[in-house]
LOVEX-923470 format. One record per residue (C-alpha): residue in one letter; y, x, z. Coordinates in steps of 0.02 Angstrom, whole numbers, padded with zeros to 5 digits, always signed. Each point is the difference from the previous one (the first is absolute). Layout:
! residues N
AYXZ
...
! end
This chain:
! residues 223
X+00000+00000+00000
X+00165+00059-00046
X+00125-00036+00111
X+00215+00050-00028
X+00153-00031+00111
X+00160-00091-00058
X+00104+00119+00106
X+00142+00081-00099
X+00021+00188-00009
X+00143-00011+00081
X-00077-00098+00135
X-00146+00133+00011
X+00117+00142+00013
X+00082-00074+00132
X-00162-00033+00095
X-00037+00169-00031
X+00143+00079+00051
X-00007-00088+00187
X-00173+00042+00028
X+00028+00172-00020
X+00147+00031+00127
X-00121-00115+00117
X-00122+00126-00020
X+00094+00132+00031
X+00092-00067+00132
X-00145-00095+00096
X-00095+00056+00129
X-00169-00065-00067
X+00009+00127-00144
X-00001+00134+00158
X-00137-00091+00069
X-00105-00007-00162
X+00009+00175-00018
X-00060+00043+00169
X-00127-00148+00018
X-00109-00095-00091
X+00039-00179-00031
X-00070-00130+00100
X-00114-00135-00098
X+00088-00143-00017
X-00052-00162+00091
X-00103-00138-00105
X+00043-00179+00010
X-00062-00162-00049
X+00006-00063-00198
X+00057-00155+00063
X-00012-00168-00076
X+00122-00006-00163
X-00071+00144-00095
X+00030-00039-00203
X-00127-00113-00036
X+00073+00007-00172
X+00095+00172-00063
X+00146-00036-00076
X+00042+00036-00173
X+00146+00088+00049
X-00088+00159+00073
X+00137+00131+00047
X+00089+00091+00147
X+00163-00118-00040
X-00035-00161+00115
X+00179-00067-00012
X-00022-00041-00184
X-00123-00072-00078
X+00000+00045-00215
X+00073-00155-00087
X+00113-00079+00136
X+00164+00047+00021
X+00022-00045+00191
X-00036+00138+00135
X-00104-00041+00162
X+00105-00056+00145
X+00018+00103+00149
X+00036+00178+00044
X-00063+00133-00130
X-00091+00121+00093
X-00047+00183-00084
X-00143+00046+00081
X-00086+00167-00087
X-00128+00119+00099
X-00155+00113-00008
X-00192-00019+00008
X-00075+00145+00111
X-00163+00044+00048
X-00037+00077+00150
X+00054+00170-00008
X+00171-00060-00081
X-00025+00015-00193
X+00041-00115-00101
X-00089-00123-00070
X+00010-00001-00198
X-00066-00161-00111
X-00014-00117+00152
X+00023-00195-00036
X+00140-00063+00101
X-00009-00178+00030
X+00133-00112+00097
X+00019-00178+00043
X+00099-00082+00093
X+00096-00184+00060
X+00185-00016-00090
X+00152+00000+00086
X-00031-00179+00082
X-00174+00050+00078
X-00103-00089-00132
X-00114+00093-00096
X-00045-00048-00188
X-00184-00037+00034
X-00064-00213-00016
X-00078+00042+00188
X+00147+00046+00080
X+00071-00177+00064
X+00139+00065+00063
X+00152-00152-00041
X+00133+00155-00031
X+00066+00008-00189
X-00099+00092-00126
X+00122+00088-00113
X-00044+00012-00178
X+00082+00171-00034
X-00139+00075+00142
X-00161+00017-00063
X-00044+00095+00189
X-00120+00133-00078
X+00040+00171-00074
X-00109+00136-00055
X+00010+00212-00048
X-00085+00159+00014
X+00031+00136+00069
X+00071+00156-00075
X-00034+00176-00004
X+00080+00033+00163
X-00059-00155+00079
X+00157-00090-00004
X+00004-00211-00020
X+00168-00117-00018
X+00029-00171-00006
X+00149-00098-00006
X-00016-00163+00106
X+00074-00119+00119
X+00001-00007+00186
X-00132-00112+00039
X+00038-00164+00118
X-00101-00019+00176
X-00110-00169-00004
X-00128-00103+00118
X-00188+00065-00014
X-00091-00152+00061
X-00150+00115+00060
X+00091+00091+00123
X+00127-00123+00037
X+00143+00115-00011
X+00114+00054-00120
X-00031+00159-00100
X+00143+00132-00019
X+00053+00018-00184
X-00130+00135-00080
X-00064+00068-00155
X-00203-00012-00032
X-00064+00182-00085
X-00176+00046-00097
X-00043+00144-00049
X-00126+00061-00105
X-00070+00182-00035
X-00154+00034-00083
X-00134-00086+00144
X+00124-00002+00131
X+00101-00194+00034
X+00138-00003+00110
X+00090-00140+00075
X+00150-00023+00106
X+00168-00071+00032
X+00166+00078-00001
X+00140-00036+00133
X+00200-00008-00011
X+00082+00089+00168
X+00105-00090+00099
X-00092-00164-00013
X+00024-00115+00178
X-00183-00066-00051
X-00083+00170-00013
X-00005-00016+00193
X-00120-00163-00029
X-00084+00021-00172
X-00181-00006+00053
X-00080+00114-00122
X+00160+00109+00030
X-00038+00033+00163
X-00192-00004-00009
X+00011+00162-00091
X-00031+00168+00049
X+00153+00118-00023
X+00080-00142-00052
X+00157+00101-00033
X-00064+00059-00162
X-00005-00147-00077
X+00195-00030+00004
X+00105+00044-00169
X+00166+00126+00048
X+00132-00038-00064
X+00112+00126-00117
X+00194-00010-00034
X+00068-00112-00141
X+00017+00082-00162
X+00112-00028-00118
X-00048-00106-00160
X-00106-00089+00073
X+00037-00169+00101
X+00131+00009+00124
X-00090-00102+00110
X-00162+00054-00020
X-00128+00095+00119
X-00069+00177-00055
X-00166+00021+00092
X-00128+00115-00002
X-00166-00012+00057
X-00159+00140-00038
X-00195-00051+00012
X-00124+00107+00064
X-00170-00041-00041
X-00173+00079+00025
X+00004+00062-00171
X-00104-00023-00160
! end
C-alpha cells in the first residue's frame, strides 16, 4: 500500500525545523544518548477501529480529496519516531491512527455517541515510516466523550498501530495538560504512564497560528 501526505513543503520544513532545535535543546536527546529507551506501554484497540478503510488513505486527516471544507477543531501536528529497544529507528513501519473528531464522536456505525459527525473527518490516517524512523500527521485535537463500559469519560486521545515485519503494536497517545488525564482509566492503568503523553514544541511559523506542534516517539520491541 502506498500511502502520501498532503502536507506542503513549506509546512514540512517548518515541522522540520522545530524538531530539530527540540532536539537539540531537550533533555530527552541527553537521555537517549546515555540510556536506552524504555518500551513503550501497550493499550487496548478499543471499540471503533475502521471497520471500513477509507478511500482517502493519507497522513492529511483535516481534508478529505474532493471536498473543499476542512475538519473542525484544532489542527494538531503531531510527527515522531518508531524505536526499538536499543533506540534505532524503525524504518518501513506501518503507522496507523484513529481517532474521535473534535466533538468526541468517532466515524465508526458502533460508536453511538449523539455528538456531530463532521463530514470533512474521515478519523483515520495512515504512513510509513522513513529511513530515520520519523512519522507525521496533521490532525485535530480530539474531543473527550462518555465510554459506557467504564462509566467515565475518556480524556481526548489518539489510537496508534504499528506494524513491523511480525511484530503489532498498539497504543494510545496523550495531549499534556489534560484535567481528565488524572481520571482516564486506561491512562492511569498504565505502567510508566508518562510515556505515553505527546510534548509539546513551540509554534512555527507557516503553519496554523493556533495550532499545537507535538511530538511523540514509539518504542517497540523491534522487528
Amino acid at each position: 500500500m502506498q500511502t502520501q501526505t498532503k502536507l506542503s513543503r513549506r509546512q514540512m520544513l517548518s515541522m522540520s525545523l522545530a524538531l530539530s532545535g527540540y532536539a537539540l535543546a531537550s533533555p530527552m536527546s541527553h537521555l537517549f544518548a546515555q540510556e536506552r529507551p524504555r518500551r513503550t506501554p501497550d493499550q487496548i484497540v478499543g471499540p471503533f477501529y475502521p471497520v471500513m478503510r477509507p478511500l482517502d488513505e493519507d497522513a492529511d486527516l483535516i481534508t478529505i480529496r474532493g471536498r473543499s471544507g476542512r475538519a473542525a477543531g484544532q489542527v494538531v501536528h503531531l510527527s515522531g519516531r518508531v524505536l526499538d529497544l536499543k533506540g534505532n529507528p524503525v524504518p518501513g513501519a506501518l503507522v496507523e491512527i484513529w481517532q474521535a473528531n473534535t466533538h468526541g464522536r468517532y466515524t465508526h456505525p458502533n460508536d453511538r455517541n449523539p455528538a456531530p459527525l463532521d463530514s470533512n473527518f474521515e478519523g483515520f490516517g495512515v504512513q510509513k515510516t522513513d529511513a530515520k524512523g520519523r512519522f507525521r500527521f496533521k490532525t485535530i485535537k480530539p474531543g473527550s466523550y462518555f465510554a459506557p463500559s467504564l462509566g467515565t469519560l475518556r480524556t481526548p486521545h489518539i489510537h496508534f498501530q504499528v506494524t513491523s515485519g511480525p511484530v503489532r503494536f498498539v497504543t494510545q497517545m496523550y495531549f499534556a495538560g489534560e484535567k481528565l488525564n488524572d481520571t482516564d482509566h486506561e491512562l492511569q492503568s498504565a505502567a510508566n504512564k508518562e510515556l505515553l503523553i505527546a510534548k509539546y514544541l513551540p509554534p512555527a511559523r507557516d503553519l496554523e497560528p493556533d495550532s499545537l506542534i507535538a511530538n511523540w516517539d514509539i518504542v517497540i520491541i523491534g522487528s
